[in-house]
LOZAFI-688592 format. One record per residue (C-alpha): residue in three letters; residue number from 0; x, y, z. Coordinates in steps of 0.05 Angstrom, whole numbers, plus 5000, padded with zeros to 4 digits. Layout:
<recs>
<ALA; NUM; <X; Y; Z>>
...
</recs>
This chain:
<recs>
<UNK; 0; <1476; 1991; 6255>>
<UNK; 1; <1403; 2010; 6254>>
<UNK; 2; <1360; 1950; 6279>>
<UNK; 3; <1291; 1960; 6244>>
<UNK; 4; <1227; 1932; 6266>>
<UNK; 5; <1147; 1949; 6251>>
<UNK; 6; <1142; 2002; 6285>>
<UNK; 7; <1207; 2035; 6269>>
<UNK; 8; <1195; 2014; 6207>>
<UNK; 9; <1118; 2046; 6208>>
<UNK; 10; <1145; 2108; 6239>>
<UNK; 11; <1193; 2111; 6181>>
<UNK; 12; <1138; 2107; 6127>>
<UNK; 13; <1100; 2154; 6169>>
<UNK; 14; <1159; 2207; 6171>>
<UNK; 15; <1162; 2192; 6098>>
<UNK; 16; <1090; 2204; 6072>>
<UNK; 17; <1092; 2270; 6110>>
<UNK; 18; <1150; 2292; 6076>>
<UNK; 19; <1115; 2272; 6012>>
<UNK; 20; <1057; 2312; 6031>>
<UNK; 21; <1094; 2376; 6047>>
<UNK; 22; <1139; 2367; 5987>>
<UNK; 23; <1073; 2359; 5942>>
<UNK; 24; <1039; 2424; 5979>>
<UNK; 25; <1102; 2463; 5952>>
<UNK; 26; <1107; 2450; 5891>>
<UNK; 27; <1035; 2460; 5886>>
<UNK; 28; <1042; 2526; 5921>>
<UNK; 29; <1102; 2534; 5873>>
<UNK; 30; <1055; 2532; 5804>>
<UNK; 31; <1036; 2600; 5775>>
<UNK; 32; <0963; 2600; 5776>>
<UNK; 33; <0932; 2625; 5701>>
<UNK; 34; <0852; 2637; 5700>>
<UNK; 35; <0811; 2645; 5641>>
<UNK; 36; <0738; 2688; 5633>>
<UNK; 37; <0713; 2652; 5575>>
<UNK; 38; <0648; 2683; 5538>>
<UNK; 39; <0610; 2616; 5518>>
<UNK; 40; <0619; 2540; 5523>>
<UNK; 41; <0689; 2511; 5511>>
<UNK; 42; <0647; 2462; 5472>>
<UNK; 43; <0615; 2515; 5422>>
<UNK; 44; <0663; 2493; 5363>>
<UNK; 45; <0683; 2562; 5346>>
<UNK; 46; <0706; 2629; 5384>>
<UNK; 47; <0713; 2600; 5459>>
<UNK; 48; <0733; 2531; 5432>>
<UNK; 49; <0796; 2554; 5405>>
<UNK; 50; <0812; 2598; 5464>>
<UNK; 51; <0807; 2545; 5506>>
<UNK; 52; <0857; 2507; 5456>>
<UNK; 53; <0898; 2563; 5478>>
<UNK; 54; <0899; 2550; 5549>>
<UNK; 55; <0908; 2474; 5537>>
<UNK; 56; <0970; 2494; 5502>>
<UNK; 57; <1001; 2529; 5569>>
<UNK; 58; <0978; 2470; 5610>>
<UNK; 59; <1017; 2425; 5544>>
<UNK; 60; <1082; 2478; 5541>>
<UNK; 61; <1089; 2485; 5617>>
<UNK; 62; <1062; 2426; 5653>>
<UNK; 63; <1084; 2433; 5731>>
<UNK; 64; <1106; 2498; 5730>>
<UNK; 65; <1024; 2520; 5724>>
<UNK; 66; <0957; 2512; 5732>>
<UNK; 67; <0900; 2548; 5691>>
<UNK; 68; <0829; 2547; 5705>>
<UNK; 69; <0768; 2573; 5675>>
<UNK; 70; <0699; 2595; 5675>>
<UNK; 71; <0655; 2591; 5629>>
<UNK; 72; <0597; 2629; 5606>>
<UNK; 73; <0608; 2699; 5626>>
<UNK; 74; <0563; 2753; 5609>>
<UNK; 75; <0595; 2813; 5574>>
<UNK; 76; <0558; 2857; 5632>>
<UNK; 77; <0572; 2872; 5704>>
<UNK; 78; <0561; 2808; 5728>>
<UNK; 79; <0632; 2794; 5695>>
<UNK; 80; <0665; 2835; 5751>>
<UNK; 81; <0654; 2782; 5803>>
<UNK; 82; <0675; 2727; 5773>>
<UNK; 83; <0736; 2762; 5749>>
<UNK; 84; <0745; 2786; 5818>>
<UNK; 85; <0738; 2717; 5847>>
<UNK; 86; <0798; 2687; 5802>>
<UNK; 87; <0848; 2743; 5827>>
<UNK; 88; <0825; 2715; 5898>>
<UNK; 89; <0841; 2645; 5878>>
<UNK; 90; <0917; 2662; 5863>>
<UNK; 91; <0917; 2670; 5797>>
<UNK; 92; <0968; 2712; 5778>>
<UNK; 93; <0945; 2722; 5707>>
<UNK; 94; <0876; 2719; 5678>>
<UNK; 95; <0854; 2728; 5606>>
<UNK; 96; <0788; 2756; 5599>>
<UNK; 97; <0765; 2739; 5531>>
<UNK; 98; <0716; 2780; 5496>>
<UNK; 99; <0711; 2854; 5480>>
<UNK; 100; <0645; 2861; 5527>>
<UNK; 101; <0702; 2846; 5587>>
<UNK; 102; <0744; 2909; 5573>>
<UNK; 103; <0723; 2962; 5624>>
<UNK; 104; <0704; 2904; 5683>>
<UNK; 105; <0771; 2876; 5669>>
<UNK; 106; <0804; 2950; 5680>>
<UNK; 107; <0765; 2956; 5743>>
<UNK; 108; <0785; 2888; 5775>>
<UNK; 109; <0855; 2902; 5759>>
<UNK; 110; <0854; 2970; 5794>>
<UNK; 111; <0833; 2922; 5863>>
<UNK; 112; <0894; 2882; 5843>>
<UNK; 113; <0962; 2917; 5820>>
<UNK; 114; <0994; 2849; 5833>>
<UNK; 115; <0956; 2809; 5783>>
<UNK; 116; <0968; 2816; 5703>>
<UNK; 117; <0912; 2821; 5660>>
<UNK; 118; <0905; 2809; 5588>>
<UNK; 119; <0842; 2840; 5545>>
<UNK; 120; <0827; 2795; 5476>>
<UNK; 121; <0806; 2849; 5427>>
<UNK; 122; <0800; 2917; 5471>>
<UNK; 123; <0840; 2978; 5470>>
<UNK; 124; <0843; 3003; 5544>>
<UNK; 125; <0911; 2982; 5581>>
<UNK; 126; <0940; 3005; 5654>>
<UNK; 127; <1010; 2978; 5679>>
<UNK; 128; <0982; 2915; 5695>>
<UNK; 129; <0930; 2909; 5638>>
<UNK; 130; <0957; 2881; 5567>>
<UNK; 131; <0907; 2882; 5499>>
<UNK; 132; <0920; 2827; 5447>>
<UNK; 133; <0882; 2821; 5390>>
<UNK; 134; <0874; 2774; 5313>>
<UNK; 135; <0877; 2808; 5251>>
<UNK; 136; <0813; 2772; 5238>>
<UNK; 137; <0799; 2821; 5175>>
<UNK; 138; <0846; 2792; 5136>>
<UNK; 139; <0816; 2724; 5134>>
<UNK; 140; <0749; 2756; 5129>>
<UNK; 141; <0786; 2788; 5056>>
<UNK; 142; <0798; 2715; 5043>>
<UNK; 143; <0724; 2698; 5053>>
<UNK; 144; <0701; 2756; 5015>>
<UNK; 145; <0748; 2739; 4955>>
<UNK; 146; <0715; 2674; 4955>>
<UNK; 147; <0655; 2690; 4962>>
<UNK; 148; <0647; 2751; 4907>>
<UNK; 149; <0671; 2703; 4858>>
<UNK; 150; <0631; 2643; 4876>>
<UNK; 151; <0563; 2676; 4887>>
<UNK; 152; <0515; 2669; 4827>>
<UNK; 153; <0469; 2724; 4858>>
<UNK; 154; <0519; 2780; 4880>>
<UNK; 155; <0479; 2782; 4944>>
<UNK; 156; <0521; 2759; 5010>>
<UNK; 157; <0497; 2742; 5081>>
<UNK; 158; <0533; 2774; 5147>>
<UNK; 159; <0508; 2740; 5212>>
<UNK; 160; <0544; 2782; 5259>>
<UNK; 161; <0533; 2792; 5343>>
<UNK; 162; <0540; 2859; 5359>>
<UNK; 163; <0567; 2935; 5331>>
<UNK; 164; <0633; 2930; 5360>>
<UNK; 165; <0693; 2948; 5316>>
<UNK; 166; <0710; 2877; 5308>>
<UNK; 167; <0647; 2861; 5273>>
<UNK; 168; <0644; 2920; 5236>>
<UNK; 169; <0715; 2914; 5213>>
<UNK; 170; <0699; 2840; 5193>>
<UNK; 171; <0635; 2853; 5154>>
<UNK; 172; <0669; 2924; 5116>>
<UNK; 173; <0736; 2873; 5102>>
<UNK; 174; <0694; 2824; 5073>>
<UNK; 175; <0641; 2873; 5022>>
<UNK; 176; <0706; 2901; 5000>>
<UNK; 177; <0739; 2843; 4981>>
<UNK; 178; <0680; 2817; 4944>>
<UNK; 179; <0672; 2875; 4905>>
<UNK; 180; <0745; 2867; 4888>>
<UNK; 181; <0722; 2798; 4857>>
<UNK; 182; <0642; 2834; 4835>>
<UNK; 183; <0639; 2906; 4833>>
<UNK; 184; <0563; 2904; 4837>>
<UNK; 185; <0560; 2850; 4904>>
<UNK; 186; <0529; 2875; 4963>>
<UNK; 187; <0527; 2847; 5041>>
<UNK; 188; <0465; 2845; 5072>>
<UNK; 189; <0483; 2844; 5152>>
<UNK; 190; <0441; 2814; 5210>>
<UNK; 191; <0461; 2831; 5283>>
<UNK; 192; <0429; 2793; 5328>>
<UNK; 193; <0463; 2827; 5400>>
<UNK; 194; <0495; 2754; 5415>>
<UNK; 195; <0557; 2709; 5403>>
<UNK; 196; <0527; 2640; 5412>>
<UNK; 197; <0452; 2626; 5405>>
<UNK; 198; <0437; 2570; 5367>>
<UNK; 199; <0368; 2585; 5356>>
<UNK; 200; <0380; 2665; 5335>>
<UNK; 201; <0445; 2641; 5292>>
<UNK; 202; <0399; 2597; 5257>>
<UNK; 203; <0338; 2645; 5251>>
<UNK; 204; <0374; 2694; 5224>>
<UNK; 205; <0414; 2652; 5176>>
<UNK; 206; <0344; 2632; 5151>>
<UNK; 207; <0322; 2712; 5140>>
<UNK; 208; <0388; 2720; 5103>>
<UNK; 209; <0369; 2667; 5054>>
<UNK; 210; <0301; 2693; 5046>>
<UNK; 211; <0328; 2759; 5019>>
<UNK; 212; <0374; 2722; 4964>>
<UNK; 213; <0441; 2706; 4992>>
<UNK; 214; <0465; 2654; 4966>>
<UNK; 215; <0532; 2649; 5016>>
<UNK; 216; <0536; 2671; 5085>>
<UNK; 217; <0594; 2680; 5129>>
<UNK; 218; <0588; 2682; 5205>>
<UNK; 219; <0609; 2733; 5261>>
<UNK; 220; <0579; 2683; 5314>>
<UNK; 221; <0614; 2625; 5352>>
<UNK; 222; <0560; 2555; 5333>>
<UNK; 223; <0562; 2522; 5270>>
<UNK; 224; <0482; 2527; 5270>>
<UNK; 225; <0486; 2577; 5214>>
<UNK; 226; <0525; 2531; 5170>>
<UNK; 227; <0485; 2471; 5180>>
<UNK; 228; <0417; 2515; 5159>>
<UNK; 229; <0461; 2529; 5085>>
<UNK; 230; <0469; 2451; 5089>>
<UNK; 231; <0404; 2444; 5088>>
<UNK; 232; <0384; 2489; 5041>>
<UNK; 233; <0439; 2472; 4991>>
<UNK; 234; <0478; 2535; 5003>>
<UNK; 235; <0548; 2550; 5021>>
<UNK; 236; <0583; 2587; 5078>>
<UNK; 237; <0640; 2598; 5125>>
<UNK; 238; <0667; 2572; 5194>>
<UNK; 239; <0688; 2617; 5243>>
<UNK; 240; <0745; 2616; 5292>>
<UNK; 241; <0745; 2534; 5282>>
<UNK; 242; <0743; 2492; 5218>>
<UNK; 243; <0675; 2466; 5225>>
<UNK; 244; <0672; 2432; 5165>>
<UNK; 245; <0648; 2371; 5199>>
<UNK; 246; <0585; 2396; 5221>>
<UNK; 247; <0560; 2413; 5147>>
<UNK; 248; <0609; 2387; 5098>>
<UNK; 249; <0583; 2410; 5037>>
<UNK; 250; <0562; 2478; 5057>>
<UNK; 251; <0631; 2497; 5088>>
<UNK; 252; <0670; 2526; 5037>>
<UNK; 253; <0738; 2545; 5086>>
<UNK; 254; <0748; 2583; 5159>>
<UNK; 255; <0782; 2633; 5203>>
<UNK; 256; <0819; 2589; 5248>>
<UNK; 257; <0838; 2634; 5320>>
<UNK; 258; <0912; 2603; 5341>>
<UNK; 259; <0916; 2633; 5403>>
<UNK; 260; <0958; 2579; 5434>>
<UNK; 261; <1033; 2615; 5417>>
<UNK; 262; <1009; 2677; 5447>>
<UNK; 263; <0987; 2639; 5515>>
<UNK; 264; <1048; 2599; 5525>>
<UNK; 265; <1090; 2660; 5501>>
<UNK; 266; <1053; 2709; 5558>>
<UNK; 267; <1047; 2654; 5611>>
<UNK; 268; <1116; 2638; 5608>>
<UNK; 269; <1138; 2710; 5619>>
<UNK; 270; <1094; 2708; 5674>>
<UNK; 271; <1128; 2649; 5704>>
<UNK; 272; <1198; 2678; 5689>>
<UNK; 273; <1186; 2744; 5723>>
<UNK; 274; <1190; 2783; 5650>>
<UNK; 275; <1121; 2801; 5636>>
<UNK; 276; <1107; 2874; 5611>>
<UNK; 277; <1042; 2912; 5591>>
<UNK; 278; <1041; 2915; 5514>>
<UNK; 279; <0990; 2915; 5455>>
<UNK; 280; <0985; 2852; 5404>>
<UNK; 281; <0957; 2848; 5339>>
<UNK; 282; <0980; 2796; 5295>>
<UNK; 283; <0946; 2762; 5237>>
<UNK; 284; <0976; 2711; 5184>>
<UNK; 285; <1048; 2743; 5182>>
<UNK; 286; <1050; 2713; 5251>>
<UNK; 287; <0998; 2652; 5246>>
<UNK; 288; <0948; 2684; 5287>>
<UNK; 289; <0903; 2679; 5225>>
<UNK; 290; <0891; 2610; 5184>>
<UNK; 291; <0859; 2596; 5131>>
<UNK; 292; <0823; 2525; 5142>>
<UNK; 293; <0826; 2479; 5081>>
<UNK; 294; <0788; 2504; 5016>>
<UNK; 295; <0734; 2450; 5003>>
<UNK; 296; <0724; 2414; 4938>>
<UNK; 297; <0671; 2468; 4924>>
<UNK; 298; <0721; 2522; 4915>>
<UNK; 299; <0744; 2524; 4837>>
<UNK; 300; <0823; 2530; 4831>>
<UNK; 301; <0807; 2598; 4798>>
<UNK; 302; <0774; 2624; 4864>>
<UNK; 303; <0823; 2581; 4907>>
<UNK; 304; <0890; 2622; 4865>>
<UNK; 305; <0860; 2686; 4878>>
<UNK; 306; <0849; 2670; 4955>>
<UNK; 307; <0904; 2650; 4960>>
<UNK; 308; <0943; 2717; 4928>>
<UNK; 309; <0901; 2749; 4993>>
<UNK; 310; <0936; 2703; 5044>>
<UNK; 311; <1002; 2719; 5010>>
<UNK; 312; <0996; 2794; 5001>>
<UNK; 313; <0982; 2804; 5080>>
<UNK; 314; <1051; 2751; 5096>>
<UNK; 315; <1092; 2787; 5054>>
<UNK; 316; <1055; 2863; 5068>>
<UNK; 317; <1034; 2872; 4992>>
<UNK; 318; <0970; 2870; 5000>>
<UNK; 319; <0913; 2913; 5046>>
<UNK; 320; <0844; 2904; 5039>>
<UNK; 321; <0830; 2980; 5074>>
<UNK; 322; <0874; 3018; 5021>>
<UNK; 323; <0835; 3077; 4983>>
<UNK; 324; <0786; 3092; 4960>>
<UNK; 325; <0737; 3073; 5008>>
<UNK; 326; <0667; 3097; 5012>>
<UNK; 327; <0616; 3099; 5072>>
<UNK; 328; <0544; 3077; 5068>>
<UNK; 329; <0522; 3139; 5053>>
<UNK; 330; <0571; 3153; 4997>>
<UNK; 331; <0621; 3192; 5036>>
<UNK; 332; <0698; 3186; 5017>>
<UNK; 333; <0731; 3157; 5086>>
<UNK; 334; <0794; 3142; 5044>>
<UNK; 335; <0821; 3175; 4991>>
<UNK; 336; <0863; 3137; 4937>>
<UNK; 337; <0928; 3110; 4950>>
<UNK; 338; <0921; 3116; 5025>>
<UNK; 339; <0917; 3062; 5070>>
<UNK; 340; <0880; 3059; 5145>>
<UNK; 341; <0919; 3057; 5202>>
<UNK; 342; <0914; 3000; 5244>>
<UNK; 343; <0887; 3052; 5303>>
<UNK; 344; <0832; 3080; 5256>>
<UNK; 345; <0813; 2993; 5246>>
<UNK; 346; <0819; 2984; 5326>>
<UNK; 347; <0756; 3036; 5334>>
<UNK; 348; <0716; 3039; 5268>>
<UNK; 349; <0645; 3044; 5275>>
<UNK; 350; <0621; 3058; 5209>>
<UNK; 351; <0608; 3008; 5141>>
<UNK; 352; <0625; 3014; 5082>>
<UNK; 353; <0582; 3028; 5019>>
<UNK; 354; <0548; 2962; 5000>>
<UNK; 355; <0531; 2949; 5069>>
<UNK; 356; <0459; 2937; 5084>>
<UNK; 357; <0415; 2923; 5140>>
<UNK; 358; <0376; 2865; 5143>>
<UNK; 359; <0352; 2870; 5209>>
</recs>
């Protein structure tokens, strides 16, 4: 029989509290750590806000078996390197650097560290321990551009885009086409203003758009500044990566919503089960990648239908917005009739198509 007393009894809780502690050190030693570069603010309502609902979806799907972190912020320069750098020497055993202006400093911090996985959003370059995933964000922009041709009383658009990557030039020739599927004679005129969230530029140039007669803009940048100028003004736009409909609820017509969260859980999981691989992802709204937010009350049924035959021609693979003929800027045929562009040729093009203009 064992005869307590206090200080057996202390000496017990003691013993107990330090097995406690080293049991809670091991399972905290035992969680795969996941890092995440992210470009802006988590709370910029757009591009990094649903990235981030990404990484709350591992930390929802996986609970104790990780822990992400993040950093905000990040220039797309080589100050990124760093900071990348510094997560692999935290532990993390995956990191997702997300935003195109990442791709080579991503490559080089992974060449320090063969045992860490890295995964690219929207770059091209891989290694063995690199992986590119990407959103077939050109479809949605055919959406937008379907809208927009039809509901535009002057045939003149607005593109607010960041920079001359090939997402942003994919996005702006995905959306002139579409609207001249909808109004032969519309034309696009495109502002670049060599950022993804500035308020004050987003806004500036949303007001230089208007002033040369376009009457609907859709954005290529993460705030919803832009759309709350066409509230003002009594125009109409789009959201981007984020329904931001509540920020200008008149203006906001619909939105490319970024789902990113299937992807995370999916590649963190192989991660924690030992299965991970280096591959290349590009998915769209066959695999929910790509939504389509909620039409607003300003879309007519008429424009809504033929939307919506968009959305349903890329699901079922009847419908490409990049299928010939398909003219340059300067007139030149880059695809003849019939033929279709090959999701390589999207991944790197760097020219626009005819009705294309410069604003800036």
């Amino acid at each position: 029989m064992t005869t307590l007393n206090r200080r057996s009894l202390m000496k017990g809780v003691g013993a107990a509290a330090t097995l406690s502690m080293i049991a809670s050190t091991a399972r905290a030693e035992d969680k795969v750590k996941i890092g995440f570069i992210f470009l802006g603010p988590i709370g910029d309502y757009g591009w990094t806000w649903a990235h981030n609902k990404g990484r709350e979806a591992i930390d929802a799907a996986l609970g104790d078996k990780v822990e992400t972190i993040y950093v905000e912020n990040v220039m797309e320069d080589a100050s990124a390197v760093p900071v990348i750098r510094d997560l692999a020497q935290q532990g993390c055993k995956l990191i997702f650097t997300t935003s195109y202006g990442y791709m080579d400093q991503t490559l080089e911090v992974a060449k320090e560290f063969p045992d860490v996985k890295f995964e690219h959003c929207t770059g091209f370059k891989r290694a063995d321990n690199v992986s590119t995933y990407n959103s077939k964000f050109h479809e949605g922009r055919a959406v937008l551009g379907t809208i927009a041709g039809k509901m535009s009383k002057s045939g003149t658009l607005g593109y607010l885009g960041s920079y001359k990557v090939p997402e942003v030039v994919l996005g702006v020739n995905s959306f002139c086409l579409a609207a001249q599927r909808m109004n032969p004679a519309a034309t696009v005129k495109l502002v670049l203003i060599d950022s993804w969230f500035d308020p004050p530029k987003e806004a500036a140039a949303t007001e230089t758009l208007i002033n040369l007669g376009c009457d609907i803009v859709t954005t290529h940048t993460d705030s919803p500044g832009p759309l709350q100028i066409l509230e003002q003004k009594g125009l109409h736009g789009f959201g981007q990566g984020a329904d931001m409909s509540s920020f200008a609820p008149n203006a906001h017509l619909t939105a490319i919503e970024d789902i990113w969260g299937p992807y995370y859980v999916a590649r963190a999981q192989a991660i924690v089960d030992g299965t991970w691989t280096s591959t290349d992802t590009w998915d769209g709204f066959k695999e929910g990648t790509v939504v389509i937010s909620p039409y607003s009350a300003a879309v007519p049924a008429d424009v809504a239908a033929e939307a919506d035959k968009v959305q349903a021609g890329y699901k079922d693979g009847s419908f490409d917005i990049f299928t010939g003929p398909i003219y340059d800027q300067d007139g030149t045929l880059r695809v003849k009739e019939g033929e279709v562009m090959s999701l390589a040729d999207l991944a790197v093009i760097d020219w626009f198509v005819k009705g294309v203009e410069s604003a800036s």
